[in-house]
C-alpha positions as CSV (number, residue, x, y, z in Angstrom):
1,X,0.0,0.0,0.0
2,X,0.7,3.5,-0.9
3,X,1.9,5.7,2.3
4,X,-0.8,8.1,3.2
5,X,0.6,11.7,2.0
6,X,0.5,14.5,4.5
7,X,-0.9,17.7,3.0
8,X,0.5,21.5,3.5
9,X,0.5,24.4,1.4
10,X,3.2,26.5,-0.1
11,X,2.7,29.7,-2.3
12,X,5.4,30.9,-4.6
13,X,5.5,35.0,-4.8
14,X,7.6,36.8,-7.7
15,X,7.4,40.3,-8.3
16,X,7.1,39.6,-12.5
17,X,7.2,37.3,-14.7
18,X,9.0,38.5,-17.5
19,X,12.6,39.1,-17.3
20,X,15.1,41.4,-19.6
21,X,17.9,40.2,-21.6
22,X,20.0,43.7,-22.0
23,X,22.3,41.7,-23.5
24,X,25.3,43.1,-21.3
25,X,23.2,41.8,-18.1
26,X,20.3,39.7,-17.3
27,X,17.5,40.8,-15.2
28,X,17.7,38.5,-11.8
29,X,14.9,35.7,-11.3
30,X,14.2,37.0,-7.2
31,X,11.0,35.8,-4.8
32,X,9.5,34.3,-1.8
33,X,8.6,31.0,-0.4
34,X,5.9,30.7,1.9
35,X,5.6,27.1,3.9
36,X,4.3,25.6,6.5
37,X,7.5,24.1,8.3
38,X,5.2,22.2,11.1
39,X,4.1,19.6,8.2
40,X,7.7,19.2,6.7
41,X,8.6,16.6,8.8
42,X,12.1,16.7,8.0
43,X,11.4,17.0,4.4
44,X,13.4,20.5,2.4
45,X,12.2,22.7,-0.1
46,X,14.1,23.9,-3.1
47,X,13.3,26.3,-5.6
48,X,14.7,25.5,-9.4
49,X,15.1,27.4,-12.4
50,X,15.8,25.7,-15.6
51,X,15.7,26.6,-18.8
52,X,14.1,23.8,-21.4
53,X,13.9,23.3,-25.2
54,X,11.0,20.7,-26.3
55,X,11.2,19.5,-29.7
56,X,8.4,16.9,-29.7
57,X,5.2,16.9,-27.7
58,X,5.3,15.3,-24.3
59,X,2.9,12.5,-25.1
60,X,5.5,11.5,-27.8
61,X,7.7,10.6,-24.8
62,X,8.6,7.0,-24.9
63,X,10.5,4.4,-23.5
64,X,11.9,6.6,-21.4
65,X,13.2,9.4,-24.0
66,X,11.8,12.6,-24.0
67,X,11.4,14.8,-27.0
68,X,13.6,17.9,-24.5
69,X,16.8,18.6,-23.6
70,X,17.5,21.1,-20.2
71,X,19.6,23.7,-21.6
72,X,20.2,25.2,-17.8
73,X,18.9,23.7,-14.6
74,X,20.0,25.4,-11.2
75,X,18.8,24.5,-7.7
76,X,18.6,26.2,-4.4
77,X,17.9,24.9,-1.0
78,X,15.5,27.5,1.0
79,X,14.3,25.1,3.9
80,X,16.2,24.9,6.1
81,X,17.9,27.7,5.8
82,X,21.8,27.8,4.7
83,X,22.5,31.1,5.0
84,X,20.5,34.3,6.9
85,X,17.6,35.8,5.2
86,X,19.1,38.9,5.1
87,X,22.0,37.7,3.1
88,X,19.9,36.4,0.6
89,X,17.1,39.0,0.3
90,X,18.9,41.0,-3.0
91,X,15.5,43.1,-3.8
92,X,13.2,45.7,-1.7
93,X,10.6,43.5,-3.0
94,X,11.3,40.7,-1.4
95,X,12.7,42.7,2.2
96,X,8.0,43.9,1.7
97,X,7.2,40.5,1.0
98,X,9.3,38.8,4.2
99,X,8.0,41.2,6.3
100,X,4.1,41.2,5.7
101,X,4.6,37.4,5.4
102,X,6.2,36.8,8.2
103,X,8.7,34.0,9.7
104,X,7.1,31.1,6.9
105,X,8.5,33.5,3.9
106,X,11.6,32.9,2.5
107,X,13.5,34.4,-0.5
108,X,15.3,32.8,-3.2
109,X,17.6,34.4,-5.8
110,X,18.5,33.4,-9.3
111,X,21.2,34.9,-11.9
112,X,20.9,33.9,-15.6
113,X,24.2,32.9,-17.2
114,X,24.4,35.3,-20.7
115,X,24.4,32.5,-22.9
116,X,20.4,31.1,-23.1
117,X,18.1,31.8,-25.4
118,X,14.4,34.0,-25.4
119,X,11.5,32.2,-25.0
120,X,10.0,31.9,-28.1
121,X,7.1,28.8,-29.5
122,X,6.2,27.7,-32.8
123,X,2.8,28.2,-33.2
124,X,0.8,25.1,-33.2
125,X,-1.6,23.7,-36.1
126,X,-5.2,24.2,-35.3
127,X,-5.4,20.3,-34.9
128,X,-1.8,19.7,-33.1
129,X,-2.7,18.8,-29.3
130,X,0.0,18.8,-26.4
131,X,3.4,20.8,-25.8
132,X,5.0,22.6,-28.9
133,X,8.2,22.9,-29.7
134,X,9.6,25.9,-27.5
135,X,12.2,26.9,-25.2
136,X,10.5,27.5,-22.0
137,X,11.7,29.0,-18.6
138,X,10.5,27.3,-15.3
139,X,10.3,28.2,-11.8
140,X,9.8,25.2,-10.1
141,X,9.3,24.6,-6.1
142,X,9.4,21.2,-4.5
143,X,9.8,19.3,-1.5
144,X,12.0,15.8,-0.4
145,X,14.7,14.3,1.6
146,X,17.2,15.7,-0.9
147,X,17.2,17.5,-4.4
148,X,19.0,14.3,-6.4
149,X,15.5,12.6,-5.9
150,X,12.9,12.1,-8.5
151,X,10.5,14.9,-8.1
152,X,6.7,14.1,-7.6
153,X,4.2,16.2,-9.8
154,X,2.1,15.7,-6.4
155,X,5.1,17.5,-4.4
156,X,5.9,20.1,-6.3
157,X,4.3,23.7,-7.8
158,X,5.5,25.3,-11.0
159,X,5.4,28.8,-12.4
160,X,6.4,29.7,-16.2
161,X,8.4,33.4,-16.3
162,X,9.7,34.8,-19.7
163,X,12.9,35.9,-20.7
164,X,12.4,38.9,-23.4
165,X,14.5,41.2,-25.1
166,X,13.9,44.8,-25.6
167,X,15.1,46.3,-28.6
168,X,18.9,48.0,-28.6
169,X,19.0,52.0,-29.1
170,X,18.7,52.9,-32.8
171,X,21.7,53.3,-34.8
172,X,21.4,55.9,-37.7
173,X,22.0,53.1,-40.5
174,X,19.3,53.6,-43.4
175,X,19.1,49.9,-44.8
176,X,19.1,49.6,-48.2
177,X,19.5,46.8,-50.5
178,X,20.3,47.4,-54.6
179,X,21.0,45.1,-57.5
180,X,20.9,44.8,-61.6
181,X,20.1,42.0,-63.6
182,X,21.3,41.1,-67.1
183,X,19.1,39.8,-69.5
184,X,20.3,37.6,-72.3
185,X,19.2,39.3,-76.1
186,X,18.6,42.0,-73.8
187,X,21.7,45.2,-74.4
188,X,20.6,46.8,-71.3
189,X,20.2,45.7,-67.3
190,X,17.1,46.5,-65.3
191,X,18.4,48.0,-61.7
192,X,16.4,47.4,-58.7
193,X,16.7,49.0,-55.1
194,X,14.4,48.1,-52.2
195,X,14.6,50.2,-48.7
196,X,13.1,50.6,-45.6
197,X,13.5,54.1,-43.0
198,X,15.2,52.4,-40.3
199,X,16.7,49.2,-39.2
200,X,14.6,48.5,-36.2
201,X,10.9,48.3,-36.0
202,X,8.3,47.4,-33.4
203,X,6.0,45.0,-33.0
204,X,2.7,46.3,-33.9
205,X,4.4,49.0,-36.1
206,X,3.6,49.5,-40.2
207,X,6.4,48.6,-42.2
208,X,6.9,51.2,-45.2
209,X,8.7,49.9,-47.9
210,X,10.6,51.5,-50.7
211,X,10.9,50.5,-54.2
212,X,12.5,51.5,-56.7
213,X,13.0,50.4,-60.3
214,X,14.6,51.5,-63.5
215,X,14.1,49.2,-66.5
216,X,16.8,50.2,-69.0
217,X,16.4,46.2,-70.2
218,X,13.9,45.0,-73.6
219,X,11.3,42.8,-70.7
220,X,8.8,44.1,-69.7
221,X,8.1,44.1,-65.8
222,X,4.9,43.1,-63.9
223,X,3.0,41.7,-60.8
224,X,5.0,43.3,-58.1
225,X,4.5,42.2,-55.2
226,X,5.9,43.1,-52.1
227,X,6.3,40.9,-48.6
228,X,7.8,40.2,-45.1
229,X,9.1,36.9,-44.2
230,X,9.9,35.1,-40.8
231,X,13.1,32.9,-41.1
232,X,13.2,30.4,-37.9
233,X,16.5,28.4,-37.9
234,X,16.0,24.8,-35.3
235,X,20.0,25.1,-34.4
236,X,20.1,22.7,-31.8
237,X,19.2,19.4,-32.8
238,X,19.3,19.9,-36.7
239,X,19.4,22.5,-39.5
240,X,15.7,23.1,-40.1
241,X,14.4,26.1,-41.5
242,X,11.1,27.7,-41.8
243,X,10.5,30.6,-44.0
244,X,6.7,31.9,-43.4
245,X,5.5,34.7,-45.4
246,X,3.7,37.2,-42.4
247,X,2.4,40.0,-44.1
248,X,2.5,40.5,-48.1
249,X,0.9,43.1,-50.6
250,X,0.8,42.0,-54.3
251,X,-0.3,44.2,-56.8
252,X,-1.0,44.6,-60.4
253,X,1.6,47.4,-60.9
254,X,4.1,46.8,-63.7
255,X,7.1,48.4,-65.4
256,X,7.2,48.7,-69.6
257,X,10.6,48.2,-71.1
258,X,12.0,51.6,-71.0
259,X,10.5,53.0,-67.9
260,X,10.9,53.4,-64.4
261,X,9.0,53.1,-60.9
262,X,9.5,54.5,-57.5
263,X,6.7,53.7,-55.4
264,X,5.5,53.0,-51.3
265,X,4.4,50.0,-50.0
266,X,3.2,49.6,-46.4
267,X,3.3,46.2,-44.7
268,X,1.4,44.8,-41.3
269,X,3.1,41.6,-39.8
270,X,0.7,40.8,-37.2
271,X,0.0,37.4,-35.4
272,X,-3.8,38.5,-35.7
273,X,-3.3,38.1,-39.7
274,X,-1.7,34.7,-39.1
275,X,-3.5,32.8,-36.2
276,X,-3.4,29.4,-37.9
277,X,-0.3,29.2,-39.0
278,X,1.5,26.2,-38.3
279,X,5.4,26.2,-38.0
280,X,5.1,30.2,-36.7
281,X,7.2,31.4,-34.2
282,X,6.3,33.4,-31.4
283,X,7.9,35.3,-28.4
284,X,7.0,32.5,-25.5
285,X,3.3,32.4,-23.7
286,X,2.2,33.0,-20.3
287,X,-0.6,30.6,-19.8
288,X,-3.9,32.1,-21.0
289,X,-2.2,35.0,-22.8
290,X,-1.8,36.4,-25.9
291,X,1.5,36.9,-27.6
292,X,2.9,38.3,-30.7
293,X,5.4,37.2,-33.8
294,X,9.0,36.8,-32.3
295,X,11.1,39.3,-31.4
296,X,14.8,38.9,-33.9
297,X,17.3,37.2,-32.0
298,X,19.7,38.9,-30.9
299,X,22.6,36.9,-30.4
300,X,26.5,37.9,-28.4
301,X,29.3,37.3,-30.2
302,X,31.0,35.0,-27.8
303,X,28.1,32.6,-27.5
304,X,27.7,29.4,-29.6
305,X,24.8,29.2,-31.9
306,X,23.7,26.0,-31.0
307,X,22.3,26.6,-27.3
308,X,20.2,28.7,-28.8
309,X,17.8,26.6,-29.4
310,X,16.1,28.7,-32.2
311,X,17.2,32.0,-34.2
312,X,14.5,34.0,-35.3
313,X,15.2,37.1,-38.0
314,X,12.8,38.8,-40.7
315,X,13.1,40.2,-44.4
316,X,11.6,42.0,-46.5
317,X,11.6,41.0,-50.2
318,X,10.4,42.1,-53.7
319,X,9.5,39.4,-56.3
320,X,8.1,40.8,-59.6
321,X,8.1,38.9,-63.2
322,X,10.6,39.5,-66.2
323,X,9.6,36.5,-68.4
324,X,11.2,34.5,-64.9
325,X,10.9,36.0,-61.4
326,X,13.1,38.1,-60.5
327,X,13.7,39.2,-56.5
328,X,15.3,41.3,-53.6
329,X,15.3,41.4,-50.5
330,X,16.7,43.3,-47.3
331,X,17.4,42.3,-43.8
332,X,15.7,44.0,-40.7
333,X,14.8,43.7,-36.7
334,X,11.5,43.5,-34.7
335,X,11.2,44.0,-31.7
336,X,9.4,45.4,-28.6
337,X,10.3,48.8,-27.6
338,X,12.5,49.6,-25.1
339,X,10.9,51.6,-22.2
340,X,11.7,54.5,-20.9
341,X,13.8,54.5,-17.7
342,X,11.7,54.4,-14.5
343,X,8.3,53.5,-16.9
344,X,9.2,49.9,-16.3
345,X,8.1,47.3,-18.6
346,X,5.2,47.7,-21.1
347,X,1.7,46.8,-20.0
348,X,0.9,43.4,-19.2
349,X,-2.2,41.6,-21.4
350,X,-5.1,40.6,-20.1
351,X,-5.4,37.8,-18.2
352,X,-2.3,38.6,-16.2
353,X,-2.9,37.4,-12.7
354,X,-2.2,39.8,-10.1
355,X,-2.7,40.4,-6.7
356,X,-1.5,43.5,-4.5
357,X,-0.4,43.5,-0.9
358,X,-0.5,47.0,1.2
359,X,2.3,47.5,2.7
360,X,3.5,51.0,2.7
361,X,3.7,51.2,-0.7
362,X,1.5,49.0,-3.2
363,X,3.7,46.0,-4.7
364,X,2.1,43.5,-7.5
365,X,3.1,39.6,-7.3
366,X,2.5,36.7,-8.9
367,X,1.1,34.0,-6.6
368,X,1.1,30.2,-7.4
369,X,-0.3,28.3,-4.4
370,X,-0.7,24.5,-3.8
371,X,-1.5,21.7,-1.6
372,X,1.8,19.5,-1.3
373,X,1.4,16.1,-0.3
374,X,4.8,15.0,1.5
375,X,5.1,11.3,1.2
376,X,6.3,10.2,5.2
């Protein structure tokens, strides 16, 4: 027979859930435990981060080989206590949090190395069921007799956080892109440039696209059509690549031998224009919220590709018809904006649980609470 479990509660309380890559620093993963220690009996509680990219879904999991591989995993041990509180309280949000929760709160502290990727999904098909292939950040607390044991879903409580990046300060560069084609029985080339304002847009932000063409050749030119396109590389496990078209404008406009064209295009990549699109990727989910195309990754010199996980980065191209097609395209970022110092970061969706305590000053937390059942 099973042992009978003894039941407590514990409640995990983090000040956000989405955390900042500035790519010279990584915002700190910082909270607070609450437990009842009376119903430990001698059990500890840890608190783990880890970092996880799932290439399968979990129900795929068989004879004992799971479709994931932990990228980082770190554990610390908050009951009982190794050090003081006060040398591992870091934040004055966790110094409010110990002291209106009194002597069964206690604070844990994480530091992300600088090599791990964003969170970012591929969006699943609209009949696809289970996990999707992500890389997914975990907060995970848990009790037993030591942290080498197997972990019991019934013993444990689990909060997803994000880690975003923010886009890096503007540089001045103008990007432009510019190329001539030679056609045979044809004395004369037909040039083509394609440019955008700036290098850097964000998400939710038209992208105006110019194009211009001079065709000095004897074809004559038609169906432009202008579009933006998502290029996800899979560079851990394999070189996969998926090239999704997320927004695109075709037109009837054409280009007689001997004749030019300058003309503005304006483009809308949106995840509302592309709900049920399998293969898309997206900046990672909280549960129950909405999200948005990825963010480009940004990636440090120094760091390896591979851990990565996956790279995400955008173009825009030009494809038009000269008795074959014919194409450009040009390179650029999006991204979510960078917010003002002191403004903190940009509103949260709907859906975002929150709850605030009044202490002084008002302070919002994220709360996960669950009964634990310690097996004696």
């Amino acid at each position: 027979m099973n042992p009978e479990p003894s039941v407590f509660q514990v409640a995990v309380y983090m000040a956000k859930r989405d955390f900042v890559d500035h790519c010279d620093f990584v915002d700190p993963v910082d909270g607070v435990i609450v437990i009842d220690q009376g119903q430990l009996k001698g059990k500890k509680v840890y608190v783990m981060l880890s970092c996880t990219f799932r290439y399968g879904r979990q129900d795929m999991d068989v004879m004992g080989v799971a479709f994931r591989r932990d990228l980082f995993v770190v554990t610390r041990q908050v009951y009982p206590e190794l050090q003081d509180k006060e040398k591992l309280t870091h934040t004055k949000v966790q110094q409010k949090l110990l002291h209106k929760l009194g002597d069964n709160a206690f604070p844990f502290f994480f530091e992300f190395p600088d090599n791990l990727p964003c969170s970012i999904a591929l969006q699943p098909g609209p009949s696809d069921v289970g996990k999707k292939c992500a890389v997914e950040f975990e907060v995970k607390a848990f009790c037993c007799e030591n942290q080498d044991e197997k972990i019991n879903k019934q013993s444990s409580v689990r909060l997803t956080i994000r880690k975003i990046q923010f886009s890096p300060e503007n540089s001045k560069l103008v990007p432009v892109a510019e190329t001539t084609f030679e056609f045979l029985m044809s004395e004369k080339p037909l040039h083509l440039k394609l440019s955008l304002p700036k290098e850097t847009f964000y998400h939710g932000e038209p992208i105006p696209v110019t194009v211009e063409i001079t065709n000095s050749s004897s074809r004559n030119i038609k169906d432009i059509s202008v579009s933006v396109e998502q290029v996800t590389n899979i560079v851990l496990y394999s070189n996969d690549k998926y090239v999704k078209s997320v927004a695109k404008e075709e037109t009837s406009d054409s280009v007689p031998s001997g004749t030019s064209l300058k003309k503005d295009y304006t483009l809308y990549p949106l995840l509302a224009h592309n709900k049920d699109r399998r293969g898309l990727a997206l900046d990672g989910r909280l549960k129950h919220e909405d999200t948005n195309l990825a963010s480009s990754s940004i990636v440090k010199q120094e760091v390896l590709k591979e851990v990565q996980g996956m790279l995400v980065s955008y173009k825009v191209i030009v494809r038009m018809i000269a008795s074959g097609e014919v194409s450009l395209e040009l390179p650029f970022k999006l991204m979510h904006s960078n917010p003002e110092p002191g403004t903190g970061l940009p509103p949260l969706p709907l859906g975002f649980f929150t709850s605030l305590l009044t202490n002084q000053k008002l302070c919002v937390c994220v709360c996960v609470c669950k009964q634990l059942a310690v097996y004696r």
